[in-house]
C-alpha positions in Angstrom: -13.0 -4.6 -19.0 -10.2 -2.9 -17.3 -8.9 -3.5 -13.7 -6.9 -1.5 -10.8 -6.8 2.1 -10.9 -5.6 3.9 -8.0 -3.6 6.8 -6.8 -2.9 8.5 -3.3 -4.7 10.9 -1.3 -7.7 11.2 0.7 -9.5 8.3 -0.2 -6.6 6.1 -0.7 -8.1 2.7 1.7 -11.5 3.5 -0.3 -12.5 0.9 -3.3 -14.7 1.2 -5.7 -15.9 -2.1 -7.3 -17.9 -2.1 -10.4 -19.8 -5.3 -11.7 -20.9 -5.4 -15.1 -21.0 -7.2 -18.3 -18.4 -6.9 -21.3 -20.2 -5.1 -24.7 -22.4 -3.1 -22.5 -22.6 0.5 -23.0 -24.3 1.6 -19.6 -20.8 -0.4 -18.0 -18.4 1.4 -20.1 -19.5 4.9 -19.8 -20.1 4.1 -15.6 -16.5 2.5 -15.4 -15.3 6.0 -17.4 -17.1 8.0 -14.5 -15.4 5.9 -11.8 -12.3 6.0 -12.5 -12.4 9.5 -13.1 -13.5 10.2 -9.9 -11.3 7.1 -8.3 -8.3 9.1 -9.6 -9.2 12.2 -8.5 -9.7 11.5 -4.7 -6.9 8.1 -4.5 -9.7 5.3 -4.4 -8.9 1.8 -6.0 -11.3 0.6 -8.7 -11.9 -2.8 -8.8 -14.1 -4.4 -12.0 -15.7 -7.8 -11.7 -17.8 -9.4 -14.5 -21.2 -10.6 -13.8 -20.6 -13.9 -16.0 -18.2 -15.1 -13.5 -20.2 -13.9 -10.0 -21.7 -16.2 -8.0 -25.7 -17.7 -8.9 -26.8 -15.6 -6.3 -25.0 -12.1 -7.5 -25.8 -13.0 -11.2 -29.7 -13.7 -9.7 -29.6 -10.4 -7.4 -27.9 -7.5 -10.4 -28.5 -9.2 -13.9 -31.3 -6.6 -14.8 -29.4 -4.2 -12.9 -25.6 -3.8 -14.3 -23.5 -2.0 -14.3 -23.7 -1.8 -10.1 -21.4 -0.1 -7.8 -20.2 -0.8 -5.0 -18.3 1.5 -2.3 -16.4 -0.7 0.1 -18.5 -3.4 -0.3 -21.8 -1.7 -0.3 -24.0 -1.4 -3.0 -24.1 2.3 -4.0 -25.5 2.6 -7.4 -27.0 0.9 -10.4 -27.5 1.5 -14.5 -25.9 4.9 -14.1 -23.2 6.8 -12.1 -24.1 10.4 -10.6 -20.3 11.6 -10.6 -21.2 13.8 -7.6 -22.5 11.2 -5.5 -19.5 9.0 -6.3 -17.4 12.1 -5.2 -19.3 12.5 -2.4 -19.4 8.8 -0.6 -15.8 8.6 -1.7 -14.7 12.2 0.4 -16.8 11.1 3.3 -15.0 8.6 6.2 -15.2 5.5 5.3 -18.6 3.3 7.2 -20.2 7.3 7.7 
């Protein structure tokens, strides 16, 4: 799984963290979306695999992976609506 794309603009202090699983479809075509849209408005994207979160991450998002989170808060799971992304990402950040 890949690691650190960014860029500058807008969204520049924004992050993007995916958590998913190595070999898993759903994960590579949400991580494609992300960083699409990560590069477009500046965000970082940060990728973490679920074999190496903590008991209770791995208990809380097994069934649900790939899950995205938008500075720290959970903001989607299985799929990525590239809009949405777009649209939490172009908003300030906490509104």
């Amino acid at each position: 799984m890949g690691e650190g794309t960014g860029g500058s603009g807008a969204a520049a202090q924004r992050t993007v963290t995916m958590l998913g699983k190595s070999d898993c479809h759903l994960c590579e075509q949400a991580l494609e979306v992300i960083e699409r849209v990560c590069i477009e408005v500046g965000a970082t994207v940060e990728v973490r695999d679920l074999d190496e979160a903590t008991a209770g991450e791995r208990d809380d998002y097994w069934d649900k992976i790939p899950v995205t989170f938008v500075d720290g808060a959970q903001h989607d799971f299985w799929r990525v609506d590239e809009r949405r992304l777009r649209a939490a990402l172009t908003r300030p950040a906490g509104g």
